[in-house]
C-alpha positions as CSV (number, residue, x, y, z in Angstrom):
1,X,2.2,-18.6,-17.7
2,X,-0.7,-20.8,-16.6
3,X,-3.1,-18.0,-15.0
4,X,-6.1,-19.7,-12.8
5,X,-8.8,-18.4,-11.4
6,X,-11.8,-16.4,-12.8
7,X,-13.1,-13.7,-14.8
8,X,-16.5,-12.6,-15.1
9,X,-17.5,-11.2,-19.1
10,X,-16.5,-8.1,-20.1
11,X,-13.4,-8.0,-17.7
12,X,-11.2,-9.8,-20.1
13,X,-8.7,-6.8,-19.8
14,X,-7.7,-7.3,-16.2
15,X,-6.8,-10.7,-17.5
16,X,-4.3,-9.6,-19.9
17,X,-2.8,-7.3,-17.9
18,X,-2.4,-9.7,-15.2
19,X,-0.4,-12.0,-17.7
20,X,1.7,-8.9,-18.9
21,X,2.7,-8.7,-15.3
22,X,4.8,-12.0,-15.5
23,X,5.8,-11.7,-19.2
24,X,7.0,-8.0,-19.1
25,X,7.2,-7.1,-15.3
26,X,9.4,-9.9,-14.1
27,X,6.5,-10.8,-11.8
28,X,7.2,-14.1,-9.8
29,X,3.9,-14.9,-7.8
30,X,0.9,-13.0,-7.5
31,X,-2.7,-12.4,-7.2
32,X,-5.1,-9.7,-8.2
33,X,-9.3,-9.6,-7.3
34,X,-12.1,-7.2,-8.0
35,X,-15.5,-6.5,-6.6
36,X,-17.8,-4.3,-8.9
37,X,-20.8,-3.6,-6.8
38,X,-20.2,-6.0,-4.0
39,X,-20.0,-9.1,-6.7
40,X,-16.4,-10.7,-7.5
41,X,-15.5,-10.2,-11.2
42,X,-12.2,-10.9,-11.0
43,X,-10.5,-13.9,-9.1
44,X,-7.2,-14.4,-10.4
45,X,-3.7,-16.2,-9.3
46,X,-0.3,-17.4,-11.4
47,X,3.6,-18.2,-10.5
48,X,5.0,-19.6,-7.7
49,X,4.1,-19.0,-3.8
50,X,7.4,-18.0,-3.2
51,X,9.7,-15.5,-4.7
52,X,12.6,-17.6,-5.4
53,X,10.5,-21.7,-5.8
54,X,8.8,-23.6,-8.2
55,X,5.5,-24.3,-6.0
56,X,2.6,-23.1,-7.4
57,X,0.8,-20.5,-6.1
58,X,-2.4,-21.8,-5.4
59,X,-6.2,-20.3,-4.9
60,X,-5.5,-19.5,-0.6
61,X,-2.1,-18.5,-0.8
62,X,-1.1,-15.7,1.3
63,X,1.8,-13.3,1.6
64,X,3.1,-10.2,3.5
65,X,1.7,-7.0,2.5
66,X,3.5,-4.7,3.9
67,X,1.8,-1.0,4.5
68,X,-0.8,-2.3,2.4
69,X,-2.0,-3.7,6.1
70,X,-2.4,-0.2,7.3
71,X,-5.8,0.3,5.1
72,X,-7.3,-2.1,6.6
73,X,-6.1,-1.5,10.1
74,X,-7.4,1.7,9.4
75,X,-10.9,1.1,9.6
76,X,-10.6,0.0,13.6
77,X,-10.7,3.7,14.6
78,X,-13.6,4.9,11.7
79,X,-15.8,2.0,13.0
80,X,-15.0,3.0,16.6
81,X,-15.7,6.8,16.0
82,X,-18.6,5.4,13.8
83,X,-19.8,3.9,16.9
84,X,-19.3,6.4,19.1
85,X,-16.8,4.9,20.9
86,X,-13.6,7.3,19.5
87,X,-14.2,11.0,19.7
88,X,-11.7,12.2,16.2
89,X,-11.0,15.3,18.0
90,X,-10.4,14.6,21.0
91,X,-6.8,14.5,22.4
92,X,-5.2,11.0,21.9
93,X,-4.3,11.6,25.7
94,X,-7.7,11.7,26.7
95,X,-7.1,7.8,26.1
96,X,-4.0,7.1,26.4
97,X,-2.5,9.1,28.9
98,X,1.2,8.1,28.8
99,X,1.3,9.9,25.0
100,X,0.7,13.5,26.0
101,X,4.9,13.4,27.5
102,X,7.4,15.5,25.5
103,X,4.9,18.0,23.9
104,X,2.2,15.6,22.4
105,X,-0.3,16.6,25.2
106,X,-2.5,18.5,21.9
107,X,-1.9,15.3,19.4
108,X,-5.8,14.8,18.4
109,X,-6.6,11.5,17.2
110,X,-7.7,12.7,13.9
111,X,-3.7,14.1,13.7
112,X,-2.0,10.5,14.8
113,X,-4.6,9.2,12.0
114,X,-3.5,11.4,9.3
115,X,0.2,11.2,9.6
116,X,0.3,14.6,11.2
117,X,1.6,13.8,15.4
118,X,5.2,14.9,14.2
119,X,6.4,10.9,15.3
120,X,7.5,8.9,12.2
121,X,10.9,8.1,13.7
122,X,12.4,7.1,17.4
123,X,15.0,8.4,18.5
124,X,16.6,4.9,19.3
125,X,15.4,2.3,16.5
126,X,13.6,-0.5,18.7
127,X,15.0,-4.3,18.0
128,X,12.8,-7.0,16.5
129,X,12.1,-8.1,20.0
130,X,11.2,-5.1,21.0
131,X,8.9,-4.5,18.0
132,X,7.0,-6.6,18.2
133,X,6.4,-6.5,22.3
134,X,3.3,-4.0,22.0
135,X,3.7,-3.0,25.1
136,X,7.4,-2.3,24.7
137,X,6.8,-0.6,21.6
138,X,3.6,1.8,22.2
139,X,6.3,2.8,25.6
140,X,8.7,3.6,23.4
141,X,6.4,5.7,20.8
142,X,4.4,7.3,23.8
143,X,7.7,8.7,24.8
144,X,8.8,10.5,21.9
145,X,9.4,13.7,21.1
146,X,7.8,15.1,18.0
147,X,10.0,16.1,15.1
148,X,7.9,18.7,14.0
149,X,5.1,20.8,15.6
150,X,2.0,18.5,16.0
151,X,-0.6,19.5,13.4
152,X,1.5,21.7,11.1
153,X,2.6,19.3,8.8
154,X,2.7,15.7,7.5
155,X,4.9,13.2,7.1
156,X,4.4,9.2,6.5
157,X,4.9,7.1,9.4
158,X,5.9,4.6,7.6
159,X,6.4,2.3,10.5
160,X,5.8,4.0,14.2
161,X,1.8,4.3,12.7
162,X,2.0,0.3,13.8
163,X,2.3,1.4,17.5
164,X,0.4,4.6,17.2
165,X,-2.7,2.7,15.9
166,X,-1.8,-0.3,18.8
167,X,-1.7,1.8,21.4
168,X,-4.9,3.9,20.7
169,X,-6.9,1.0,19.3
170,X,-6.0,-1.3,22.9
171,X,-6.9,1.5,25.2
172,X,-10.4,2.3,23.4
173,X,-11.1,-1.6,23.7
174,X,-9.1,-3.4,25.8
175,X,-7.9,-5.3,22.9
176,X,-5.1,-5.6,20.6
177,X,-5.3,-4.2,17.0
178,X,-4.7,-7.9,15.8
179,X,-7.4,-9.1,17.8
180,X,-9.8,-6.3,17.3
181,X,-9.7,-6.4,13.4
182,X,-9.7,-10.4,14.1
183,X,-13.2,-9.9,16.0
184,X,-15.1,-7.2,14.7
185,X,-14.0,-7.3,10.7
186,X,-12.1,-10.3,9.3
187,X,-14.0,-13.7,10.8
188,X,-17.5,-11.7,10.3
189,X,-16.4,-11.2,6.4
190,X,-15.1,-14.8,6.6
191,X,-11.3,-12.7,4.7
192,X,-8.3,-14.4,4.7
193,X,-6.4,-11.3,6.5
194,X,-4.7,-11.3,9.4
195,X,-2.8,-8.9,11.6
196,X,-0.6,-11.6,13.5
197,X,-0.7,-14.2,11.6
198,X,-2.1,-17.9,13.0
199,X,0.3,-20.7,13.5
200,X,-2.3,-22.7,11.8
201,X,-2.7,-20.2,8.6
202,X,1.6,-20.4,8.5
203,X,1.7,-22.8,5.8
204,X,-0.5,-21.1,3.2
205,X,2.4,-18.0,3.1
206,X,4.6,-17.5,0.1
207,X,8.1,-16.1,1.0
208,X,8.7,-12.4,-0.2
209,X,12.1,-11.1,-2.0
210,X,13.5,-8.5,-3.9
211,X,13.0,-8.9,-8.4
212,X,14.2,-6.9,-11.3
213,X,13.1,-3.8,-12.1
214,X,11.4,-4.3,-15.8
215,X,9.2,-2.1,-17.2
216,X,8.7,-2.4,-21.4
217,X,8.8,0.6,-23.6
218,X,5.5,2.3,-24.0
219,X,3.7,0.6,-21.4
220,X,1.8,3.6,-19.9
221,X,3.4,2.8,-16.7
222,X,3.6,6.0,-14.2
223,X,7.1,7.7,-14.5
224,X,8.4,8.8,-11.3
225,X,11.8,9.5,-11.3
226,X,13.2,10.0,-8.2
227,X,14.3,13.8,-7.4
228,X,17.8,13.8,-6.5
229,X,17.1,14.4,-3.1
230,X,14.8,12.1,-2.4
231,X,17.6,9.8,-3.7
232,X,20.0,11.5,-1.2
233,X,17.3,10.6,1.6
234,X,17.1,7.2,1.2
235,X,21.2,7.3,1.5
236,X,21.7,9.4,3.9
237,X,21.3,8.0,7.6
238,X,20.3,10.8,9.0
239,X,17.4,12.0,7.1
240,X,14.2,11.8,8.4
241,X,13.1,9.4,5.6
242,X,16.2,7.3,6.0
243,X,14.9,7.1,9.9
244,X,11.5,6.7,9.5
245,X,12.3,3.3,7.9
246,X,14.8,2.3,10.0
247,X,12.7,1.9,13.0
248,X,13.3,-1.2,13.6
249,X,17.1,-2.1,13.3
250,X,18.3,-4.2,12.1
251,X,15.7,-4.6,9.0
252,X,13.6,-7.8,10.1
253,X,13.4,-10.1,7.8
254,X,9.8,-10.4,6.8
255,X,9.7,-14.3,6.0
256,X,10.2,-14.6,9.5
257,X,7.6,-16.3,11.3
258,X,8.4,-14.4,14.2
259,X,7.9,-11.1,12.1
260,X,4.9,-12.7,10.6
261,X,3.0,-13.3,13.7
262,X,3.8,-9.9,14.7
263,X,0.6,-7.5,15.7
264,X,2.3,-4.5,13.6
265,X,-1.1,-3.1,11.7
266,X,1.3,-0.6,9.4
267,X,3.5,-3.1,8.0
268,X,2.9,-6.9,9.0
269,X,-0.3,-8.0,7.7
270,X,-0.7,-11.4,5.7
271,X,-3.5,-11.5,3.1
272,X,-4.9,-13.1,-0.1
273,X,-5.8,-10.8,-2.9
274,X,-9.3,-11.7,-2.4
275,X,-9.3,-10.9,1.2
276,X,-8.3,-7.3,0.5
277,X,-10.7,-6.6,-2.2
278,X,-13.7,-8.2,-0.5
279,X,-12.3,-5.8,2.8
280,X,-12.8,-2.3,0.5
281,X,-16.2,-4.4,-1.2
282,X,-17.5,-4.3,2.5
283,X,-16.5,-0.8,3.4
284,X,-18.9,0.1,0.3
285,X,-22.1,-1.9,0.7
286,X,-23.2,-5.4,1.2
287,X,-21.3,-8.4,-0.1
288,X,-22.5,-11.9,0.0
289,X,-25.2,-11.1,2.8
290,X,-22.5,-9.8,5.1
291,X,-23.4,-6.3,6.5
292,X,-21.5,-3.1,5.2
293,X,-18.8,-2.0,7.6
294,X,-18.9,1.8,6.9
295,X,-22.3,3.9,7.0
296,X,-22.6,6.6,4.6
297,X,-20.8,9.4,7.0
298,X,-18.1,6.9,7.8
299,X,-17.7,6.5,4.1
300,X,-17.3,10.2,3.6
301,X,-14.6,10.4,6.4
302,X,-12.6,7.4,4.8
303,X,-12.4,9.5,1.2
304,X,-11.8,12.9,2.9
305,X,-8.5,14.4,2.4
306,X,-6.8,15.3,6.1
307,X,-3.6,15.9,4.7
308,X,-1.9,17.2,1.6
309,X,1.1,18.3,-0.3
310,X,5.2,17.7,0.8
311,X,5.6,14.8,2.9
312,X,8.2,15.5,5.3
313,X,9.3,12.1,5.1
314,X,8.6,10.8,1.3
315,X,9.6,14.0,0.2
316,X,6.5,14.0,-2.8
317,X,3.0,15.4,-2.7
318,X,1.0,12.8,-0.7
319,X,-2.5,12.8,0.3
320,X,-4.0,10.5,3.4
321,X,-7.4,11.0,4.6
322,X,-7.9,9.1,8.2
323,X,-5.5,6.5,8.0
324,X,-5.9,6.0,3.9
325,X,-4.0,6.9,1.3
326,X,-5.8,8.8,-1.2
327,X,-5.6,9.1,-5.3
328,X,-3.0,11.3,-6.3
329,X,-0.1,11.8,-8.4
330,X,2.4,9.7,-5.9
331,X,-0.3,7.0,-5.4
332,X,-2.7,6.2,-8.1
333,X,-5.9,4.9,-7.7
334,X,-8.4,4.6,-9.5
335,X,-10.2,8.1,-9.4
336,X,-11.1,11.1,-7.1
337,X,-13.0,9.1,-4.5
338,X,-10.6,6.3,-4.2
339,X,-9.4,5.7,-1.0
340,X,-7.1,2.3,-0.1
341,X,-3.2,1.6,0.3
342,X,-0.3,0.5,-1.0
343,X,2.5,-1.7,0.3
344,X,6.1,-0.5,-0.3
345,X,7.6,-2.9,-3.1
346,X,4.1,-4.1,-4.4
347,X,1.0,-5.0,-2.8
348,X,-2.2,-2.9,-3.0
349,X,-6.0,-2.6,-2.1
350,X,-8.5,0.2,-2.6
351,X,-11.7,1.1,-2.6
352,X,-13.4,3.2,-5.5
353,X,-17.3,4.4,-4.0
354,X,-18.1,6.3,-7.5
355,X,-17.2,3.3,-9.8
356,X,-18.2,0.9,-6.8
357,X,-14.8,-0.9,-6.9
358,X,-13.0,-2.8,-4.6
359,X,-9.6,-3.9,-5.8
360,X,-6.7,-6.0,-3.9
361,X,-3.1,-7.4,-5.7
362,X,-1.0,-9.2,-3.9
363,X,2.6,-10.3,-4.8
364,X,5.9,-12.0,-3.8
365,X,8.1,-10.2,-5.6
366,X,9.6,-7.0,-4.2
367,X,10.4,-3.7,-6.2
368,X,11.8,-0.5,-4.8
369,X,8.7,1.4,-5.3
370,X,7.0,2.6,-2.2
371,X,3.5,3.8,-3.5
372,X,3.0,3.3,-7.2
373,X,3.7,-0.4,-7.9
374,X,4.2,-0.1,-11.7
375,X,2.6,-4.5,-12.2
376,X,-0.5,-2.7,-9.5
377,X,-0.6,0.3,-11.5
378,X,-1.2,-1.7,-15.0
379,X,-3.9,-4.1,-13.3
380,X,-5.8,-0.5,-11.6
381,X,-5.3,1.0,-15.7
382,X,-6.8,-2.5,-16.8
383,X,-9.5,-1.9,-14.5
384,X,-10.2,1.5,-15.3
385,X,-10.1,0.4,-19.1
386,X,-13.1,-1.6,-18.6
387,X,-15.1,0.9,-15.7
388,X,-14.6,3.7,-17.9
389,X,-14.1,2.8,-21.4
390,X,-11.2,4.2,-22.1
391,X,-7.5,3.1,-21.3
């Protein structure tokens, strides 16, 4: 495998593990980057742009992300709280009236942020159509009547956190997530991220699709068998986690452009590996002159845990701060302090502020993992390897 790109000295590891990837992973197409400190170290891409072709990828190819979107998207209500524009404890109603029907009237924003409003599911799955109609869609979410009490417990949601974070975000500004993130955090950072995604930008995008699931003996790799009932879950059409992910129905298709140009900040989002990890580099410090996104307090609130323990919907221990997943045993990072996401099947950025790491891996090829990526999970061990000296 012919792996471009760069490495600066001493990061040699992330290198080899990248190429591991496509010998012993079955990985396709993919890209991984790393900022240490706010300064690139590690700007790497190999395979072909999409899943099932022979074009190369190349240095500004892009792909769906998936929930990977939703860490960046995430940062839209921190900056506006850091602001002073988004109060965390105030009543999501105080803004958007329409949500407080069918016994969300005491849904705080810090709750909808941290998977805790009790709405991961609808109780009739919108269309594609309907999807991606924000206005149809953040209705439809508005409407719904929690699953569990408000506040008493967590659950990920997976896909109506697309409409939750919409329908806040416009109401606050007037704007649209896409546009919003658009404005205030991708053009300033000059990132190759977008939430809706540019007829112009179309042709850059790989197409995504499902690959074997290799992992060679004695890799290291996480082992997470899955417990028999989350098996059962995912079967079952009626479980909650079953639901959760069957929002939209049928399953879009996510090479479609019309699913690609879609506003949907929990699942749609098309970036380059380098666009991610610059993203976290920027919610750190400086990077290439460009002004740090989060101030020290914001910071804090992005690697706070808000929620802990049994996900209702996942059925595993999961921990999300305000809109972040945090290091744990379902979702690896890099340490303690990490704070990022993952995307179902793949994709992943974080942000480390005690190693001052900023990490993003993007790929083509889709597994059935939803949080720990066993290709991301060697590249974050690779990474670690070299922060911390040991593997």
């Amino acid at each position: 495998m012919d792996v471009q790109g760069t490495v600066a000295a001493g990061w040699e590891p992330v290198r080899d593990a990248f190429l591991r990837n496509f010998e012993q992973r079955g990985e396709r197409g993919a890209a991984v980057a790393v900022h240490h400190d706010g300064v690139r170290v590690v700007d790497l891409w190999a395979g072909a742009r999409d899943v099932d072709g022979e074009t190369p990828w190349t240095e500004d190819t892009a792909q769906v992300v998936r929930s990977a979107t939703k860490g960046v998207a995430a940062a839209a209500p921190l900056l506006l709280h850091q602001r002073g524009l988004l109060d965390l404890e105030a009543p999501v109603a105080a803004y958007w009236p329409e949500f407080k029907a069918a016994g969300k009237d005491g849904v705080t924003v810090r709750q909808l942020l941290a998977h805790r409003a009790g709405v991961p599911v609808l109780d009739r799955p919108l269309t594609l159509a309907e999807a991606v109609d924000l206005e149809t869609a953040t209705r439809a979410i508005a409407a719904q009547a929690p699953v569990w009490e408000p506040g008493t417990a967590h659950g990920y949601h997976a896909h109506t956190f697309s409409w939750l974070l919409s329908g806040l975000v416009q109401r606050v500004t007037g704007r649209t997530i896409g546009r919003w993130v658009a404005e205030e955090i991708t053009d300033p950072l000059g990132l190759d991220l977008w939430i809706g995604l540019p007829d112009t930008e179309a042709h850059r995008v790989g197409r995504l699709g499902p690959v074997e699931e290799i992992e060679p003996p004695g890799s290291g790799a996480l082992k997470l068998r899955p417990k028999r009932s989350v098996t059962e879950a995912y079967r079952n059409p009626e479980s909650l986690t079953r639901r959760a992910f069957g929002v939209i129905d049928p399953t879009p298709d996510e090479n479609d452009p019309v699913y690609r140009a879609a506003e949907l900040p929990g699942s749609a989002g098309v970036a380059t590996a380098r666009a991610l990890s610059r993203f976290y580099a920027a919610t750190l410090g400086p990077v290439d002159g460009a002004e740090r996104l989060f101030t020290p307090d914001t910071l804090t609130l992005a690697r706070t845990e808000e929620s802990a323990g049994a996900d209702k919907v996942l059925l595993v221990g999961t921990r999300f701060g305000l809109g972040h997943m945090l290091h744990g045993p379902a979702s690896p990072l890099l340490g303690p302090s990490s704070y990022g996401h993952p995307g179902r099947g793949g994709s992943l950025g974080f942000a480390d502020p005690d190693a001052g790491i900023a990490f993003g891996y993007v790929t083509n090829g889709m597994r059935k993992t939803v949080t720990a990526d066993p290709r991301a999970q060697a590249l974050v061990r690779s990474v670690g390897s070299v922060v911390h000296g040991a593997v």
